[in-house]
N, CA, C and O atoms as a Maestro MAE file, in Angstrom:
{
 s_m_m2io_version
 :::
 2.0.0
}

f_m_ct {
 s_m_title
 :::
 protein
 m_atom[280] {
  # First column is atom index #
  i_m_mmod_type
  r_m_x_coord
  r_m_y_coord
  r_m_z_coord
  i_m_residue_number
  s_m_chain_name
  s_m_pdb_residue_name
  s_m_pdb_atom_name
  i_m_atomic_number
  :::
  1 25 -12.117 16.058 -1.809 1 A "UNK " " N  " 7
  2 3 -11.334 15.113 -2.561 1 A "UNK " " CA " 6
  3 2 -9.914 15.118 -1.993 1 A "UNK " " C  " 6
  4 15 -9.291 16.031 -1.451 1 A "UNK " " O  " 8
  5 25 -9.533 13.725 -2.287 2 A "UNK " " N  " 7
  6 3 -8.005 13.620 -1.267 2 A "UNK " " CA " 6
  7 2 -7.473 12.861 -2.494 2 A "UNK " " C  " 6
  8 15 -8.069 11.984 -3.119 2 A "UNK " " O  " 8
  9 25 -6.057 13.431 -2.764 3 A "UNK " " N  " 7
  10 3 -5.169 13.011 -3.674 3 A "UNK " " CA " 6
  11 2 -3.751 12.772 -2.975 3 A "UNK " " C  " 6
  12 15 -2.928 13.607 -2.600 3 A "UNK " " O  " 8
  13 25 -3.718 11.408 -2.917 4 A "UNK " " N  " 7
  14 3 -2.284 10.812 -2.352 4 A "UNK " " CA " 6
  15 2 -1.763 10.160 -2.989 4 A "UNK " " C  " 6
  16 15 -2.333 9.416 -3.787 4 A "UNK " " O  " 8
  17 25 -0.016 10.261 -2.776 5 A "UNK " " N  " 7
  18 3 0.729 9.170 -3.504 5 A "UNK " " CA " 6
  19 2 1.620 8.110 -2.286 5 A "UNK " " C  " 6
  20 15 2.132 8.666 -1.315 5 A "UNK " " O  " 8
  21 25 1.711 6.898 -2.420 6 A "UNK " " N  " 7
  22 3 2.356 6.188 -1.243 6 A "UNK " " CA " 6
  23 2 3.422 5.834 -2.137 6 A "UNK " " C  " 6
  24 15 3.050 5.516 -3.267 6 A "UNK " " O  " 8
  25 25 4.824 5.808 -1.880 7 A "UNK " " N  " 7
  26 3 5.832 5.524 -2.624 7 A "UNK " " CA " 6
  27 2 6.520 4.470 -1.986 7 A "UNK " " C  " 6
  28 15 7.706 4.454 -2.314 7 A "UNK " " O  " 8
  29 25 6.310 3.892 -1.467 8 A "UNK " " N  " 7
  30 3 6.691 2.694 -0.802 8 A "UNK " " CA " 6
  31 2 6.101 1.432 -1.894 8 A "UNK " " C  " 6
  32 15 6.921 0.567 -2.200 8 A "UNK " " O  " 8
  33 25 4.914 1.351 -2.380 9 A "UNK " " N  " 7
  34 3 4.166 0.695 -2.519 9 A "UNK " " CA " 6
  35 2 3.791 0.823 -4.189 9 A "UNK " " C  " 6
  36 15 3.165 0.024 -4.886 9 A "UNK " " O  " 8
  37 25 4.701 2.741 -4.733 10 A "UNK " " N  " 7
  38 3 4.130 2.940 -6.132 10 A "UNK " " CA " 6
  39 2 2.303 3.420 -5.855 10 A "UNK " " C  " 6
  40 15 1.853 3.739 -6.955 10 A "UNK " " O  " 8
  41 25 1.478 3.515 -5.021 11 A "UNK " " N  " 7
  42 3 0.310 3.703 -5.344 11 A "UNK " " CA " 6
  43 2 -0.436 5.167 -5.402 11 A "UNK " " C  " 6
  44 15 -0.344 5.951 -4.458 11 A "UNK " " O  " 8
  45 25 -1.177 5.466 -6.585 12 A "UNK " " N  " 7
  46 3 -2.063 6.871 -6.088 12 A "UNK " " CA " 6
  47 2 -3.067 6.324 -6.056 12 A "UNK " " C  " 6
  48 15 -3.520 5.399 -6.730 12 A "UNK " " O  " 8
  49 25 -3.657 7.200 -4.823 13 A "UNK " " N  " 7
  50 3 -5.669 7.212 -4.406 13 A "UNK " " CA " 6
  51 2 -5.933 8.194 -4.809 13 A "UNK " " C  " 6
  52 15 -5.121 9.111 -4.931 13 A "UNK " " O  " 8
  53 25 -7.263 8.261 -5.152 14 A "UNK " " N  " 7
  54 3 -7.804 9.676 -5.295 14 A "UNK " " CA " 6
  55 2 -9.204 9.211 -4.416 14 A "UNK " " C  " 6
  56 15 -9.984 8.315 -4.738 14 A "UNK " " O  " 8
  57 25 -9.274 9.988 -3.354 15 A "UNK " " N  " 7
  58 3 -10.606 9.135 -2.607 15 A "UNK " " CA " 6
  59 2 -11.492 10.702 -2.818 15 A "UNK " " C  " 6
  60 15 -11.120 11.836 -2.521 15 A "UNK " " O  " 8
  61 25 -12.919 10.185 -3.511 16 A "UNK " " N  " 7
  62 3 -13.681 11.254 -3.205 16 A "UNK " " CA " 6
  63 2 -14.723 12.064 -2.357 16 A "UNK " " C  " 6
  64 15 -15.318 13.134 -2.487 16 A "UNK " " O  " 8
  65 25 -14.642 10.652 -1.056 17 A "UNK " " N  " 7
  66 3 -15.420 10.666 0.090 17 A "UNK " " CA " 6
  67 2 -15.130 9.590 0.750 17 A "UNK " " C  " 6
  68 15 -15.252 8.450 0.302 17 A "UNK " " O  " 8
  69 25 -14.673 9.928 2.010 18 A "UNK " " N  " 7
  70 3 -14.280 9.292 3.026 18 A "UNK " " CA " 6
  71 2 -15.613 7.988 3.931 18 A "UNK " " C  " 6
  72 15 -16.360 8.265 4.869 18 A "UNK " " O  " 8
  73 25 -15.507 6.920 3.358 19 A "UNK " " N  " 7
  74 3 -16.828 6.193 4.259 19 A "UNK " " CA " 6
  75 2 -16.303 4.434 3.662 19 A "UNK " " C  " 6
  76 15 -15.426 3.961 2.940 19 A "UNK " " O  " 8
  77 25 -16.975 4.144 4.141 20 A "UNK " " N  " 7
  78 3 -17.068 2.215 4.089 20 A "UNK " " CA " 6
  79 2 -16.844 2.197 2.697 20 A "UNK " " C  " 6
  80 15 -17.191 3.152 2.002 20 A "UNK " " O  " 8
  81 25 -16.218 1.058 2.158 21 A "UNK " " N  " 7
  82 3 -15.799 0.975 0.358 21 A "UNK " " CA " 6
  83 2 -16.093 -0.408 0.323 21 A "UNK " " C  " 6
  84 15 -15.969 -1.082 1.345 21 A "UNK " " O  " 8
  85 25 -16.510 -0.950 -0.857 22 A "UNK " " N  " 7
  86 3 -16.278 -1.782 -1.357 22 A "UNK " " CA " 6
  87 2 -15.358 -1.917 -2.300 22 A "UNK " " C  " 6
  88 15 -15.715 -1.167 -3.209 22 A "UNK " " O  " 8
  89 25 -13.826 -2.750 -2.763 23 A "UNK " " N  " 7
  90 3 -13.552 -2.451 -3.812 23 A "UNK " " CA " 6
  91 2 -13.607 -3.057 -5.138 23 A "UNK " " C  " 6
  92 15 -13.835 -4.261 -5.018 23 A "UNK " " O  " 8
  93 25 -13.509 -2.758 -6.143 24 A "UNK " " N  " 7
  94 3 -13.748 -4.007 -7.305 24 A "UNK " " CA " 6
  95 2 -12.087 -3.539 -8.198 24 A "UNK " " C  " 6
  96 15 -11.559 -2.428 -8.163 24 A "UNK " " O  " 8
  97 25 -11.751 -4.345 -8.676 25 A "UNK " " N  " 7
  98 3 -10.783 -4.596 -9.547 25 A "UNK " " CA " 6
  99 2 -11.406 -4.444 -11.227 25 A "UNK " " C  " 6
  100 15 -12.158 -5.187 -11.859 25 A "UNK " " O  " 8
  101 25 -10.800 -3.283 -11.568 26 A "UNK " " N  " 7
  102 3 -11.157 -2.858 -12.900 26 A "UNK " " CA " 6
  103 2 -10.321 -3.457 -14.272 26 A "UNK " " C  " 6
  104 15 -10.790 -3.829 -15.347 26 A "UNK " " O  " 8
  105 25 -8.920 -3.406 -13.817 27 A "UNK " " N  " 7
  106 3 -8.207 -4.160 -14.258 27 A "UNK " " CA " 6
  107 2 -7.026 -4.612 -13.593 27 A "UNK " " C  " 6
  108 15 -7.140 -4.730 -12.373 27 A "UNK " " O  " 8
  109 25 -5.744 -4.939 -14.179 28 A "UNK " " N  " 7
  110 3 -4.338 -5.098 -13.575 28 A "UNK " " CA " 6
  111 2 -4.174 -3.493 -13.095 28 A "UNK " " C  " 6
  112 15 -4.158 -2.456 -13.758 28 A "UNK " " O  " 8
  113 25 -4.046 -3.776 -11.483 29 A "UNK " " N  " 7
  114 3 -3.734 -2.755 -10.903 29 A "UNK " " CA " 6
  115 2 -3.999 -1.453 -11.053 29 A "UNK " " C  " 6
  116 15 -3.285 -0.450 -11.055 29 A "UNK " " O  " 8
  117 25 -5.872 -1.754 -11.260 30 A "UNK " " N  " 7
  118 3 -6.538 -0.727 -11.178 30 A "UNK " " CA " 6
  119 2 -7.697 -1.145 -10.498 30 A "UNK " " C  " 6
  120 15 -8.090 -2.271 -10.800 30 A "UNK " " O  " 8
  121 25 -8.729 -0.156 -9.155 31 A "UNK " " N  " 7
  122 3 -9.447 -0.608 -8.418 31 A "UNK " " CA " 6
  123 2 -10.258 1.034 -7.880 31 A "UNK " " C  " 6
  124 15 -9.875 2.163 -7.573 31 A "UNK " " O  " 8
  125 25 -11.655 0.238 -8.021 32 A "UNK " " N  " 7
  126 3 -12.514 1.601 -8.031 32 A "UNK " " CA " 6
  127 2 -12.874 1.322 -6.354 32 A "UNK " " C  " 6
  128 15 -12.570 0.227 -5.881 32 A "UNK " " O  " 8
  129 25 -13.382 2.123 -5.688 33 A "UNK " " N  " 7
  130 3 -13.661 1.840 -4.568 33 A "UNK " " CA " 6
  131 2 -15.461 2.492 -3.990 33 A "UNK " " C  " 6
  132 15 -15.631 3.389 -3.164 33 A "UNK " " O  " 8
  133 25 -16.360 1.866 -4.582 34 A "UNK " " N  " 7
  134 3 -17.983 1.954 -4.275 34 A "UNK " " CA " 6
  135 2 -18.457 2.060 -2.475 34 A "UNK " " C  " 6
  136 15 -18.086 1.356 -1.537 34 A "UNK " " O  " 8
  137 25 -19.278 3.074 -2.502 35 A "UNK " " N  " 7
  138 3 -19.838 3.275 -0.944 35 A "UNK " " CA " 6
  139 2 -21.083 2.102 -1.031 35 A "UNK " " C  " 6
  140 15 -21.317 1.342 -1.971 35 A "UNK " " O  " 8
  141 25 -21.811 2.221 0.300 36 A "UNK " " N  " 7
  142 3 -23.079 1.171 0.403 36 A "UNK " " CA " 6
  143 2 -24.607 1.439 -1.212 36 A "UNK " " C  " 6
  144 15 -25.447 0.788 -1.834 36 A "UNK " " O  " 8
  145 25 -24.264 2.283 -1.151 37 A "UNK " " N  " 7
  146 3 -24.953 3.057 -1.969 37 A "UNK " " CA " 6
  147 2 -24.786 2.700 -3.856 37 A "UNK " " C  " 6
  148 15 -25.461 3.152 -4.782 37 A "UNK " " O  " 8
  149 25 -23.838 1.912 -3.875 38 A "UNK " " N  " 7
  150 3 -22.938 2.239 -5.032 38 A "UNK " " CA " 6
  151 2 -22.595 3.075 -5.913 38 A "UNK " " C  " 6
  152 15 -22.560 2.662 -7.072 38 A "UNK " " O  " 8
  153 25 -22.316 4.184 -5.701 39 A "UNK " " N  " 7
  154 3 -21.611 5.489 -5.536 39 A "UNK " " CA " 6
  155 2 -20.159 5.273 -5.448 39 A "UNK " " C  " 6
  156 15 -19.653 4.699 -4.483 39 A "UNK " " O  " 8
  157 25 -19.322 5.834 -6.685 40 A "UNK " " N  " 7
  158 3 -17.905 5.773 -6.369 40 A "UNK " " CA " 6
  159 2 -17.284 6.863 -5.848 40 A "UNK " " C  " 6
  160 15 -17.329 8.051 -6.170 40 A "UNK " " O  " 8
  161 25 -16.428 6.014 -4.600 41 A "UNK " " N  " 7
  162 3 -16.087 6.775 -3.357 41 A "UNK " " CA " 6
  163 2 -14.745 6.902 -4.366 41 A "UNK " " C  " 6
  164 15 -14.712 8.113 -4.586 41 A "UNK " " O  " 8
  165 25 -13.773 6.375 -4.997 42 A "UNK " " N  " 7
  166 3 -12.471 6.898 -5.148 42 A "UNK " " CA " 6
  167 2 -12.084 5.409 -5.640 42 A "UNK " " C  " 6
  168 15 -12.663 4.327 -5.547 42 A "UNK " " O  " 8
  169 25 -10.468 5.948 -6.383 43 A "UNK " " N  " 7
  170 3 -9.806 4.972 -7.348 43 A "UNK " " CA " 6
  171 2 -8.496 5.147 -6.908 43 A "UNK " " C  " 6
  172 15 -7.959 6.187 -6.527 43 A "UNK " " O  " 8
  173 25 -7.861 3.590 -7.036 44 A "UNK " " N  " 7
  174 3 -6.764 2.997 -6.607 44 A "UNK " " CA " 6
  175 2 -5.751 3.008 -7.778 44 A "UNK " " C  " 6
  176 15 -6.413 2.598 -8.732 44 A "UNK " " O  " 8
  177 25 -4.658 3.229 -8.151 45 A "UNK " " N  " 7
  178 3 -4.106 2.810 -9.092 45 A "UNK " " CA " 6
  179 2 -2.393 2.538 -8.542 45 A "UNK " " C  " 6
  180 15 -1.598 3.243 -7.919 45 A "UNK " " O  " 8
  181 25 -2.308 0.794 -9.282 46 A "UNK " " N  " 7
  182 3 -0.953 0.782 -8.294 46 A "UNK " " CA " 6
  183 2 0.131 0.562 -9.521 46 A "UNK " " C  " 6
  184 15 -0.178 0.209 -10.658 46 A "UNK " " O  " 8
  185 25 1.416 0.834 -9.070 47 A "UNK " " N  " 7
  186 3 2.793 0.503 -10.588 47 A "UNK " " CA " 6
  187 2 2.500 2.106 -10.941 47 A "UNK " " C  " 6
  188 15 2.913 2.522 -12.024 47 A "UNK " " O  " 8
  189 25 1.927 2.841 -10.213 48 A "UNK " " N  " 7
  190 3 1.674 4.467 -10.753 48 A "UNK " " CA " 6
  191 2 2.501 5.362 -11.306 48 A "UNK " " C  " 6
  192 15 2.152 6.354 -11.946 48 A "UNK " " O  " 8
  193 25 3.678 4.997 -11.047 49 A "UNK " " N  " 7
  194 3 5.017 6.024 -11.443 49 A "UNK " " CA " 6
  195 2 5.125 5.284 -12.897 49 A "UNK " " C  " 6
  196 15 5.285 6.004 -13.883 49 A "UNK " " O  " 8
  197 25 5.050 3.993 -13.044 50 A "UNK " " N  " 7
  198 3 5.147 3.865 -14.177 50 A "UNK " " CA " 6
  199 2 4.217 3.916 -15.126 50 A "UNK " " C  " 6
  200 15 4.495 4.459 -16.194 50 A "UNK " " O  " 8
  201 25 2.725 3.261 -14.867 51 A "UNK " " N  " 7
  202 3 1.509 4.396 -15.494 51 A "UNK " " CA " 6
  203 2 1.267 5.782 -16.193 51 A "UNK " " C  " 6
  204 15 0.751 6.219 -17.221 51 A "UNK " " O  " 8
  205 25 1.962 6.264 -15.003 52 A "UNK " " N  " 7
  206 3 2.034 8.049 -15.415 52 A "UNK " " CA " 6
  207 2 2.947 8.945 -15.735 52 A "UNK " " C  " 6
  208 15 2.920 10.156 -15.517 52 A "UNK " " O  " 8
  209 25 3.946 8.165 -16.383 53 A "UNK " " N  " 7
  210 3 5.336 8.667 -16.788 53 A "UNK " " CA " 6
  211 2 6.501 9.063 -16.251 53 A "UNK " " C  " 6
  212 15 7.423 9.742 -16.704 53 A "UNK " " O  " 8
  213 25 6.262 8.362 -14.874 54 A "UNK " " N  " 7
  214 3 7.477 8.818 -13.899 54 A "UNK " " CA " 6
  215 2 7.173 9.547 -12.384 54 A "UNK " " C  " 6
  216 15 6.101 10.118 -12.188 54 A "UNK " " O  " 8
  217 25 8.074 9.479 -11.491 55 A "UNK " " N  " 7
  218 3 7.803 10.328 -10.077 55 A "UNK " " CA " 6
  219 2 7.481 11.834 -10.367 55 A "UNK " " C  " 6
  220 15 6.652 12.459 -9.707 55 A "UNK " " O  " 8
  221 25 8.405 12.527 -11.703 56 A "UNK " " N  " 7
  222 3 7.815 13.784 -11.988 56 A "UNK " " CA " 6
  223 2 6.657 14.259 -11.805 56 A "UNK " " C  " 6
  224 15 6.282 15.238 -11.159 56 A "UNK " " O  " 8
  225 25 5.731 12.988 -12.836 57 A "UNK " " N  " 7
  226 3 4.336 13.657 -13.353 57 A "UNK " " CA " 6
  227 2 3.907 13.385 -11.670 57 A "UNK " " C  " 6
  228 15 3.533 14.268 -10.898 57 A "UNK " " O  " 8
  229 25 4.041 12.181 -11.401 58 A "UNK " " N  " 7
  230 3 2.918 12.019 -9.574 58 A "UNK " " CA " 6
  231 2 3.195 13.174 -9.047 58 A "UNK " " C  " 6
  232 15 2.199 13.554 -8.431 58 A "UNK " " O  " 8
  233 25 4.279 14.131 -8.958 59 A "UNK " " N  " 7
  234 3 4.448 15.185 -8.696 59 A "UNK " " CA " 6
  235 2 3.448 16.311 -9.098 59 A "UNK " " C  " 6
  236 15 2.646 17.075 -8.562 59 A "UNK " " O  " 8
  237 25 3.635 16.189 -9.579 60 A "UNK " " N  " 7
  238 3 2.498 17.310 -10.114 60 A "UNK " " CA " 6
  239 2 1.181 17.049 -9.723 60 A "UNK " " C  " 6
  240 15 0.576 17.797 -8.955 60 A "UNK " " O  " 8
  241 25 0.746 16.129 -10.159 61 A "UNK " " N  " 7
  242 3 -0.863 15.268 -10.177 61 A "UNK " " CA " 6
  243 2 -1.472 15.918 -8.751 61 A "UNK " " C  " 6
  244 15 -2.514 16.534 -8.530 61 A "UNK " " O  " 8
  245 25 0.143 15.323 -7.486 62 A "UNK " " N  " 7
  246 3 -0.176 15.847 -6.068 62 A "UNK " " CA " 6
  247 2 -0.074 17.181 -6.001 62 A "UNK " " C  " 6
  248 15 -0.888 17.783 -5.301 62 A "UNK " " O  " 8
  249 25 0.781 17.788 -6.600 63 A "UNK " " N  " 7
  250 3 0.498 19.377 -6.122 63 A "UNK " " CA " 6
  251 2 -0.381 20.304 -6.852 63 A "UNK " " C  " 6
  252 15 -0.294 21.519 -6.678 63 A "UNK " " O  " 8
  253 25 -1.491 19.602 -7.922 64 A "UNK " " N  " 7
  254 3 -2.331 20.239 -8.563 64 A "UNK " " CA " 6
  255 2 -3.842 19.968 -7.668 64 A "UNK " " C  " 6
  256 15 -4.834 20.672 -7.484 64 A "UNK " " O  " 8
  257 25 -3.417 18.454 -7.194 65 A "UNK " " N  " 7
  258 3 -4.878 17.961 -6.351 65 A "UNK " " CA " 6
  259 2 -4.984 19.409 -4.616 65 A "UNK " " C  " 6
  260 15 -5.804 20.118 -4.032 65 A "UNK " " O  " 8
  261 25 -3.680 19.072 -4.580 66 A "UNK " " N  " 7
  262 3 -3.692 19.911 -2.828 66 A "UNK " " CA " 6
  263 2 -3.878 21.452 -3.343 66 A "UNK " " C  " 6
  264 15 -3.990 22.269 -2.430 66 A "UNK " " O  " 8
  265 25 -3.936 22.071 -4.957 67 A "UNK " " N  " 7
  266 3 -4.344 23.140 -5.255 67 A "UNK " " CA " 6
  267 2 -6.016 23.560 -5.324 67 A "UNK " " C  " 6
  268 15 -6.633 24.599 -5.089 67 A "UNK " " O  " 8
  269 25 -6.401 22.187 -5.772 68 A "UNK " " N  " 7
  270 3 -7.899 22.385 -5.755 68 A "UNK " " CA " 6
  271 2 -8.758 22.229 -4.585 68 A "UNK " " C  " 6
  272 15 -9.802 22.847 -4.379 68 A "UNK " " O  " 8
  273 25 -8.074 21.099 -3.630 69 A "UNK " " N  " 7
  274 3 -8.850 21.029 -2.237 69 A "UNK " " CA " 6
  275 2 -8.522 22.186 -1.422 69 A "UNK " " C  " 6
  276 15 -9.137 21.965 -0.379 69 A "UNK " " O  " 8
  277 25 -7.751 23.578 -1.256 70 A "UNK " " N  " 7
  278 3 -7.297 24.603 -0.668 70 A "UNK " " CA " 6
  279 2 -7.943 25.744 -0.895 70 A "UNK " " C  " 6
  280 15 -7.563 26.786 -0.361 70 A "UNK " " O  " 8
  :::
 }
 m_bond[279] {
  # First column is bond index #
  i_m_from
  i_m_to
  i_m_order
  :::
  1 1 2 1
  2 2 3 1
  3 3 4 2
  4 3 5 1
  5 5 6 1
  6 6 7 1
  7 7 8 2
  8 7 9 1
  9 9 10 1
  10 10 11 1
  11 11 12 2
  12 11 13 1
  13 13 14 1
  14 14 15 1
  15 15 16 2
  16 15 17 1
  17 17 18 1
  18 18 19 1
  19 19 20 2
  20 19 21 1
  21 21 22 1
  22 22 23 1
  23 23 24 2
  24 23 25 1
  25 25 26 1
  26 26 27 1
  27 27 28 2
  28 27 29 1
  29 29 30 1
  30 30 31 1
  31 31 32 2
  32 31 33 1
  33 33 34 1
  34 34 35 1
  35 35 36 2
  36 35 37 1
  37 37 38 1
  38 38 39 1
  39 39 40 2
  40 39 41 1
  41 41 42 1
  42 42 43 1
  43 43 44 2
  44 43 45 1
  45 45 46 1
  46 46 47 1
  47 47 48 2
  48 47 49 1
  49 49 50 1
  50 50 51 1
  51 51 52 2
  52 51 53 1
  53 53 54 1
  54 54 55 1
  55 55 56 2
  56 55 57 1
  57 57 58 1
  58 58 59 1
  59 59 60 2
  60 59 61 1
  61 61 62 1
  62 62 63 1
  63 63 64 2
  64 63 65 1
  65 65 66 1
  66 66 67 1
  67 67 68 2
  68 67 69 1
  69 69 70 1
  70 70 71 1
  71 71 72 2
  72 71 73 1
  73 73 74 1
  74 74 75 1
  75 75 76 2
  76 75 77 1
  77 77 78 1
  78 78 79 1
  79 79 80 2
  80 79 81 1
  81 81 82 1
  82 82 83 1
  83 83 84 2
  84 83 85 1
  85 85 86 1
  86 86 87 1
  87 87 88 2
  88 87 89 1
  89 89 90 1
  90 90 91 1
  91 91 92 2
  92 91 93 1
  93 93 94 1
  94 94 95 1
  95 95 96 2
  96 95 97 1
  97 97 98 1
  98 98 99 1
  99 99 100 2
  100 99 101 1
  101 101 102 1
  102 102 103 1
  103 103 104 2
  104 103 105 1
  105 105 106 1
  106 106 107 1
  107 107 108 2
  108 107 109 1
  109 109 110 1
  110 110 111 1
  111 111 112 2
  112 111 113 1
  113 113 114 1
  114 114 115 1
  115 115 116 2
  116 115 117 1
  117 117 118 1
  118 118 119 1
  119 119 120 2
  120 119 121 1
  121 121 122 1
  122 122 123 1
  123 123 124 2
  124 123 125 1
  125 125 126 1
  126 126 127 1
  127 127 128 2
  128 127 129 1
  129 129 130 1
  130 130 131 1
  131 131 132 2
  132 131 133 1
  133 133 134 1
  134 134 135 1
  135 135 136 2
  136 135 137 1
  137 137 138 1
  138 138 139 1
  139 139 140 2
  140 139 141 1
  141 141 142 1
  142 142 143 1
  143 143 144 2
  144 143 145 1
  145 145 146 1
  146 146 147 1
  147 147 148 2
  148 147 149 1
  149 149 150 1
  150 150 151 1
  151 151 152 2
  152 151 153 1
  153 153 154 1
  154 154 155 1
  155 155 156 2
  156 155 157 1
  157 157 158 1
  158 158 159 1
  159 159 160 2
  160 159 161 1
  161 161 162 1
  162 162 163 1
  163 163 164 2
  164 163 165 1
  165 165 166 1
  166 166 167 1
  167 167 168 2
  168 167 169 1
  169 169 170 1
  170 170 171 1
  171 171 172 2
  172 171 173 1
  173 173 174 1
  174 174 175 1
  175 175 176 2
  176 175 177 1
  177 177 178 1
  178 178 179 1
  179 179 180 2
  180 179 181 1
  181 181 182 1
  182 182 183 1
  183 183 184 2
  184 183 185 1
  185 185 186 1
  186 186 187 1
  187 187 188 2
  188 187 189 1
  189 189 190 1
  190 190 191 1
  191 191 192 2
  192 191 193 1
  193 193 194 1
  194 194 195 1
  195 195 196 2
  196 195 197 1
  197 197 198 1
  198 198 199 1
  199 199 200 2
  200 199 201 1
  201 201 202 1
  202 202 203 1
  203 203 204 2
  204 203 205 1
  205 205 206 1
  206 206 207 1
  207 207 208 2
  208 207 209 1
  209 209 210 1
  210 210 211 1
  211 211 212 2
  212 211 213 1
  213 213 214 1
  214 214 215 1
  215 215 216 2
  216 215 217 1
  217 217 218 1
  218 218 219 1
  219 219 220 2
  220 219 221 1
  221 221 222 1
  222 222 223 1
  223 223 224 2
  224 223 225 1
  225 225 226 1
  226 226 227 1
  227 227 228 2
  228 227 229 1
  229 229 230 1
  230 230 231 1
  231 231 232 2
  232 231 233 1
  233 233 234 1
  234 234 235 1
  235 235 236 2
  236 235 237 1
  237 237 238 1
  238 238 239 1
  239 239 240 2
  240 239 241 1
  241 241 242 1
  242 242 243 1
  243 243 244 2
  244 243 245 1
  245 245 246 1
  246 246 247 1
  247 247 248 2
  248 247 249 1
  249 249 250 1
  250 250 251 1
  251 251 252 2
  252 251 253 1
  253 253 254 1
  254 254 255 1
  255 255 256 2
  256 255 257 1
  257 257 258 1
  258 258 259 1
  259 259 260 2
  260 259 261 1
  261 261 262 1
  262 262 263 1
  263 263 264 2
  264 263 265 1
  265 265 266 1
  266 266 267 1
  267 267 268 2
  268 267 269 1
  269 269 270 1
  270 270 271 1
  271 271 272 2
  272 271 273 1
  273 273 274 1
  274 274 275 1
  275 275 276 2
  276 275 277 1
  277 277 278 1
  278 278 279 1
  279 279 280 2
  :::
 }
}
């Protein structure tokens, strides 16, 4: 599992396997991302800092994800 934040853009991924996606739009600036299989590969969420209460919390979110993939 890969947990990123792009701050250019506001967006976190959480991808849970790296391969071909389809994506679908779940709601406003939210997007799941399905393999061939339809199997969800990972989720998009964009406006994220403001979603999740600020750059603080994305802070964390990322240094709890790079705790579990290690």
């Amino acid at each position: 599992m890969k947990i990123s934040y792009d701050p250019e853009v506001d967006a976190l991924s959480i991808i849970f396997r790296e391969t071909t996606v389809t994506t679908k739009e779940l709601g406003e600036g939210i997007a799941a991302d399905y393999d061939a299989e339809g199997l969800l590969a990972g989720i998009e969420v964009l406006n994220a800092s403001v979603r999740f209460g600020g750059r603080e919390t994305l802070s964390q979110i990322i240094l709890e994800g790079v705790g579990l993939a290690a």
